[in-house]
C-alpha positions as CSV (number, residue, x, y, z in Angstrom):
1,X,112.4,87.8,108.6
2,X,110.2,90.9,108.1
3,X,108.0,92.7,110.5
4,X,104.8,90.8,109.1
5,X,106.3,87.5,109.4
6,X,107.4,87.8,113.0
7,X,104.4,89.5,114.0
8,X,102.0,86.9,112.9
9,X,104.6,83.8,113.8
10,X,104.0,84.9,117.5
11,X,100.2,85.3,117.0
12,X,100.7,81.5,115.6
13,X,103.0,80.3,118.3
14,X,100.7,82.1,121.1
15,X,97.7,80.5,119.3
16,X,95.9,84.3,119.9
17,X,93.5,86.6,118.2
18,X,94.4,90.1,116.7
19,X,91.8,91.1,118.8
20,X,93.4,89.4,121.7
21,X,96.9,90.7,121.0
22,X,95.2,94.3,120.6
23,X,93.9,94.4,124.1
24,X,96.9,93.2,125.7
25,X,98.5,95.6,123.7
26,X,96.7,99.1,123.4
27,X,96.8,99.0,120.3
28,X,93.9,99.7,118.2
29,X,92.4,96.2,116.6
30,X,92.2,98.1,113.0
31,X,95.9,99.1,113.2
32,X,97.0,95.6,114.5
33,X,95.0,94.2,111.1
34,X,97.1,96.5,109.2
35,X,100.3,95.3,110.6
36,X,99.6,91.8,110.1
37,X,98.3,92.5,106.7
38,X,101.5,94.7,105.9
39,X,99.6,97.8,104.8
40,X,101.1,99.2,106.9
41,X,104.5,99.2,109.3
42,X,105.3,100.9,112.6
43,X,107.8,103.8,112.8
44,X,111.3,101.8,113.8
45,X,110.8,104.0,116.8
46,X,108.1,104.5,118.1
47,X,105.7,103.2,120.9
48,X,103.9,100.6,118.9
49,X,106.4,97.8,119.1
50,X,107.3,98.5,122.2
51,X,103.3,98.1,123.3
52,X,103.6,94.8,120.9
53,X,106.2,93.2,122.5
54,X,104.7,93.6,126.1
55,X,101.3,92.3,125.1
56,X,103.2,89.2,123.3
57,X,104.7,88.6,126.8
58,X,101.8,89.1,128.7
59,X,99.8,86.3,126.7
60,X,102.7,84.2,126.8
61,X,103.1,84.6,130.3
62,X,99.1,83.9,131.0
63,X,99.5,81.1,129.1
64,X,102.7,79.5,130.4
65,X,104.7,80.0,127.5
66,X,108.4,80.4,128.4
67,X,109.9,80.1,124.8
68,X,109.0,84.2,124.0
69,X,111.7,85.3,126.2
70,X,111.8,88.5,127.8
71,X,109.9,92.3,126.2
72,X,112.8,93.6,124.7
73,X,114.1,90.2,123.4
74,X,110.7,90.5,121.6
75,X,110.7,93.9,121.1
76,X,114.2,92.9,119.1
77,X,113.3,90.7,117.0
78,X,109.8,93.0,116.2
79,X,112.3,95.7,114.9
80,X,115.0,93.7,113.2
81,X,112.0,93.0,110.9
82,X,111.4,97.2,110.4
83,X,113.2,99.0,107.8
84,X,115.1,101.6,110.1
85,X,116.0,103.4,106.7
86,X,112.1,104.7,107.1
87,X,113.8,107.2,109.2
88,X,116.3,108.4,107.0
89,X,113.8,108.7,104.4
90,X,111.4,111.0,106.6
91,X,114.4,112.7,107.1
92,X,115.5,113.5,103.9
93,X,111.8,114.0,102.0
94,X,111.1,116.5,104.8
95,X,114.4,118.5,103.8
96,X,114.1,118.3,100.3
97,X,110.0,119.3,100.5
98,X,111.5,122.2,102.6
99,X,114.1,123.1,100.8
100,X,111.9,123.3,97.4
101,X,108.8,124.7,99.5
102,X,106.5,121.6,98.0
103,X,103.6,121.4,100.3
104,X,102.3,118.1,102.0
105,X,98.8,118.9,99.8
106,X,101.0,119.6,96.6
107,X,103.0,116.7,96.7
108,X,100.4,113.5,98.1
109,X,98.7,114.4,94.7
110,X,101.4,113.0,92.4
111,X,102.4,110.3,95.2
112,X,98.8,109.2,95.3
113,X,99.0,109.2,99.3
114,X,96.7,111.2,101.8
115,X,98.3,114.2,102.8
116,X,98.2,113.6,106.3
117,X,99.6,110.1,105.7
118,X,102.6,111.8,104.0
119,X,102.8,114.1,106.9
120,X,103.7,111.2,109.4
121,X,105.7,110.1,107.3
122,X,107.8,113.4,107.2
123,X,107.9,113.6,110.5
124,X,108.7,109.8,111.5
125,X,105.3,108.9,112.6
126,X,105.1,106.0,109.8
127,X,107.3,104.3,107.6
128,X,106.3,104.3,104.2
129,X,104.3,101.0,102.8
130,X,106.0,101.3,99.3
131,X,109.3,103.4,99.7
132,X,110.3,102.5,96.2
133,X,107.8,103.9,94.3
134,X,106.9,106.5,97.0
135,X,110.8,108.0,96.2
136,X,110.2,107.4,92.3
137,X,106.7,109.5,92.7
138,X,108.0,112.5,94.9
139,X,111.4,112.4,92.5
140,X,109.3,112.0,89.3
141,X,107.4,115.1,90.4
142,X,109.7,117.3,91.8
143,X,111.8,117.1,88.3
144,X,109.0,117.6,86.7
145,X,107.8,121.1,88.2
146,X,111.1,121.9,89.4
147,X,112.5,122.9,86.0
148,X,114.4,126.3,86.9
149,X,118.1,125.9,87.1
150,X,118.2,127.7,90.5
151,X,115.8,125.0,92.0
152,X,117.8,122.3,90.1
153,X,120.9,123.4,91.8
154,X,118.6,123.5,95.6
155,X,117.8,120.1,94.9
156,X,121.2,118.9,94.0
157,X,122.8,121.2,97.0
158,X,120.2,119.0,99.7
159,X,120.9,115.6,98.4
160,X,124.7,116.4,97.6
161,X,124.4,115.8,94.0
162,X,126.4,117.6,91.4
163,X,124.8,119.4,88.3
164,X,127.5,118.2,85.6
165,X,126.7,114.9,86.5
166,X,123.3,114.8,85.7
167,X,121.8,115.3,81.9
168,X,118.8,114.3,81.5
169,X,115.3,114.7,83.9
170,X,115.2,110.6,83.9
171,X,119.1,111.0,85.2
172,X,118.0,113.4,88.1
173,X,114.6,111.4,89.2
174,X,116.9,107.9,90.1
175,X,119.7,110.4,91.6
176,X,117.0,112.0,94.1
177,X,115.0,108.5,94.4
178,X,118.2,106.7,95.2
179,X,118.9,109.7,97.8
180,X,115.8,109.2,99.7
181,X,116.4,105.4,100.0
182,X,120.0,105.1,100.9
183,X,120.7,103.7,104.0
């Protein structure tokens, strides 16, 4: 079941308020809407589900509800909903946007993302919403202003890729967007 689903199934099964489960929480009420909307996803690990699970347990505690099981049993089953590739991705977009020295500014304008929000993603802080067609953006672009054979060979040296294989742009955009994705 994915993040959302869980998430809002104990909000159901607690019979609670976002702004209930925020409180308890820490955890800002306009971030909590975004999680249960699925705009947006906590880093697989970082402080947020942790802060989730304990304010799940603390409403089902004050409210005599036994069947939620201990914080990290909740904690658990909060994360086996996150996509813990997220932090392979970050990983590997902030080595390859190092490597080819593409700016956070320079890059969020093809991907169509804040540059701050692709930032945290480079650095772990957030997962990305859409890591599909984030990849296929930052690939699409990085081919297509990339074009020097000595980049092309950077590129292929960071995501272990091998020149003769690839021959066309199109051939190079799904090798670099199926890089960043792989678990």
């Amino acid at each position: 079941m994915s993040f959302v689903s869980t998430l809002n199934e104990y909000c159901t099964l607690l019979a609670c308020s976002s702004k209930d489960l925020a409180e308890r929480s820490g955890i800002s009420p306009s971030t909590l809407s975004r999680y249960r909307s699925g705009r947006r996803t906590p880093s697989y690990d970082g402080e947020s589900v942790r802060k989730l699970a304990s304010g799940i347990v603390s409403i089902a505690r004050e409210r005599g509800i036994e069947s939620i099981g201990t914080e990290e049993e909740v904690k658990a089953d909060l994360l086996s909903g996150l996509n813990h590739s997220s932090t392979v991705f970050s990983h590997r977009l902030d080595a390859l946007m190092r490597t080819l020295q593409i700016s956070n500014v320079e890059m969020s304008r093809q991907a169509a993302v804040d540059p701050s929000y692709l930032s945290r993603i480079r650095n772990g802080r957030r997962s990305p919403a859409d890591p599909q067609g984030l990849a296929q953006r930052c690939a699409e672009y990085i081919v297509s202003h990339r074009e020097d054979r000595e980049l092309l060979r950077e590129t292929l040296e960071v995501i272990g890729g091998d020149e003769r294989g690839v021959r066309s742009a199109s051939e190079l955009e799904d090798l670099i967007a199926r890089w960043l994705l792989e678990k």
